[in-house]
N, C-alpha and C positions, 0 to 999 in steps of 0.2 A: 485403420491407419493410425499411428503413433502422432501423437499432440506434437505443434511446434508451439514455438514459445516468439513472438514479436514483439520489439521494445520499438514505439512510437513515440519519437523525441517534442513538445512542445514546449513556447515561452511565453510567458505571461511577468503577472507581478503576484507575491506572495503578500498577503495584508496582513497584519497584525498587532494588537497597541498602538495603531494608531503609525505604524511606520508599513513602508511599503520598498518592499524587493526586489526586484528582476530576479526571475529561475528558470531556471531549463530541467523542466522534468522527462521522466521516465513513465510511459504507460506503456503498460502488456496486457497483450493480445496472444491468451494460452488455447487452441485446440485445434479442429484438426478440418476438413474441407467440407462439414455441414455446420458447425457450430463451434461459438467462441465465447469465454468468459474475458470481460476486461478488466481488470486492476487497477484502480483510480479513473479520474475522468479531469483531465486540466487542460482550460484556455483554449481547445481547438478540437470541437466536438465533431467540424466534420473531417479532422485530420483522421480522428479515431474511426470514425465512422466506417471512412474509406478503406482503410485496413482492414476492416469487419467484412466488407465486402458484401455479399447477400447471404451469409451465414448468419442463422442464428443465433442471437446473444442470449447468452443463458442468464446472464447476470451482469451487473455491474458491481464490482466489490469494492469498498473505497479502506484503504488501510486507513484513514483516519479521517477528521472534518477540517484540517484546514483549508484555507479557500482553495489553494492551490494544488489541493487531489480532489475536487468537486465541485469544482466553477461551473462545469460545464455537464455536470452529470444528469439535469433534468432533460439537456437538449438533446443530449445522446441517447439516452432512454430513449426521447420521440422519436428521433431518428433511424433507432434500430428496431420498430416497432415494438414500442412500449418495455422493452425490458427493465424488469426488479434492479433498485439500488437498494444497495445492502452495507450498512452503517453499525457499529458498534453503536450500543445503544448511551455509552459514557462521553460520547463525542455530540449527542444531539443539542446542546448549547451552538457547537461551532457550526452546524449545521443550519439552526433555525437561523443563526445569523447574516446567512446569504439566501436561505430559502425558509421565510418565516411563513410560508402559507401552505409550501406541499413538504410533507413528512416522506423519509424514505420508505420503501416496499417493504424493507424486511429489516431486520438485526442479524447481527455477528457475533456471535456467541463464543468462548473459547473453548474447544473440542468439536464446535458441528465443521459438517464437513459438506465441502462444494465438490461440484461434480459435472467434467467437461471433460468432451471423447473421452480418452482413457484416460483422464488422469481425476484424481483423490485429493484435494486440498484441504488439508486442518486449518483450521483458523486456531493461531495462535496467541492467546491477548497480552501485547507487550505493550503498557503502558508506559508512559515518562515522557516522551514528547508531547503527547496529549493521554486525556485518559483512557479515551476508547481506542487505541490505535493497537492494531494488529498488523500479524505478518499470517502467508499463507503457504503452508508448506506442503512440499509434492513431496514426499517418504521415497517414493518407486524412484521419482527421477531424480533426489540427491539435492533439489535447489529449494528454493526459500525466496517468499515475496515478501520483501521484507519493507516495503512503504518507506517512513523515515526513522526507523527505529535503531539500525544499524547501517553505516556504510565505509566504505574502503576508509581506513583507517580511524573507527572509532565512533561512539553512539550521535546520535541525531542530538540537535539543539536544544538546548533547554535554559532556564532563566525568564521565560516571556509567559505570559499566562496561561496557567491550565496545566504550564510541564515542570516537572520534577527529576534531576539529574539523579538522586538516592534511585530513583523509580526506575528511571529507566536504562543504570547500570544493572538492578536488583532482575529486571526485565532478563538485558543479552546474556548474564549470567545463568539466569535459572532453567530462561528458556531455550534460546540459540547458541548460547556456548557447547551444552551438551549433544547436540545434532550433528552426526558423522562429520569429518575434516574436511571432505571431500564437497558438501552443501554448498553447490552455488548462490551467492546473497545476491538476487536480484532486486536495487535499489528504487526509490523512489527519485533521486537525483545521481547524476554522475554512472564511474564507470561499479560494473559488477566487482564480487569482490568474492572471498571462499570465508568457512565458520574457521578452517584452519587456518586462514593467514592472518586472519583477528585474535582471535584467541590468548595467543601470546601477550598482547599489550595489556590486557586486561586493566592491572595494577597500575599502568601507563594514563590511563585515560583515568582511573577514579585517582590518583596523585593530583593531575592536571585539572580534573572538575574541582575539586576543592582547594 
């Protein structure tokens, strides 16, 4: 059976420097009627859960440690009988900082590849939001999990600790600009977006960072 793709909507508060948020993220639920990978983990672990249904989680993959893709990622593990959280190992500051006592199950490396029903996900490492943040990308199906690295119109936030806008234009450029036009950007907030319909602004968005 061909993998679907499920975006489970939650809201919480994003914390950072000491200042706090209200967001509405974006969590996916990729695979197909025995088993699922999920894509971050925020604010509403038995929203996820639910979605998860009694399918297997393979993994729990977080594109990066702020609180707000892994608030709730120890409880969902329990929940989904123990399933691996899987952390870029440059993000483990942002990490210990909400879980200083259990360490994630595994790292995210750029090039290894995850693997639910049929589909192939590269871990891609785009840093500049934070440093360990990644995107994961499906080659076969054309889309991209792209966390908060890129979204409809232009790169993810920086200025706050840990992120670098040089970074993480240097990131959508080398990494996601060149991935077919057609790649759907599956966000960590808001609506989806394409690598083609980004692309264009490029020169736009590093004008406006500096």
């Amino acid at each position: 059976m061909t993998a679907t793709v499920e975006r489970v909507r939650t809201n919480g508060v994003f914390t950072l420097d000491g200042e706090d948020f209200d967001v509405e993220n974006n969590i996916w639920v990729i695979g197909d009627d025995s088993e699922v990978l999920v894509v971050d983990a925020a604010h509403d672990a038995g929203a996820i859960a639910s979605a998860c249904g009694d399918r297997r989680v393979v993994a729990i993959a977080c594109t990066h440690g702020h609180n707000d893709h892994i608030n709730v990622a120890a409880e969902l593990s329990e929940l989904v009988g123990d399933a691996p959280i899987l952390l870029h190992d440059d993000d483990r500051m942002l990490w210990d900082a909400i879980y200083p006592e259990r360490a994630p199950d595994g790292s995210l490396a750029d090039g290894d590849a995850l693997h639910v029903a049929d589909v192939e996900l590269t871990v891609l490492h785009t840093p500049g939001h934070s440093p360990g943040g990644v995107c994961l990308h499906d080659a076969t199906h054309e889309r991209v999990f792209g966390g908060d690295t890129l979204f409809k119109g232009g790169p993810g936030a920086t200025g706050r600790s840990f992120s670098d806008f040089d970074t993480i234009i240097e990131s959508i450029r080398d990494r996601l600009l060149p991935l077919p036009p057609d790649t759907v950007v599956h966000t960590g907030h808001g609506d989806d977006t394409t690598i083609g319909a980004e692309a264009p602004h490029l020169d736009e968005w590093i004008a406006r960072g500096h």
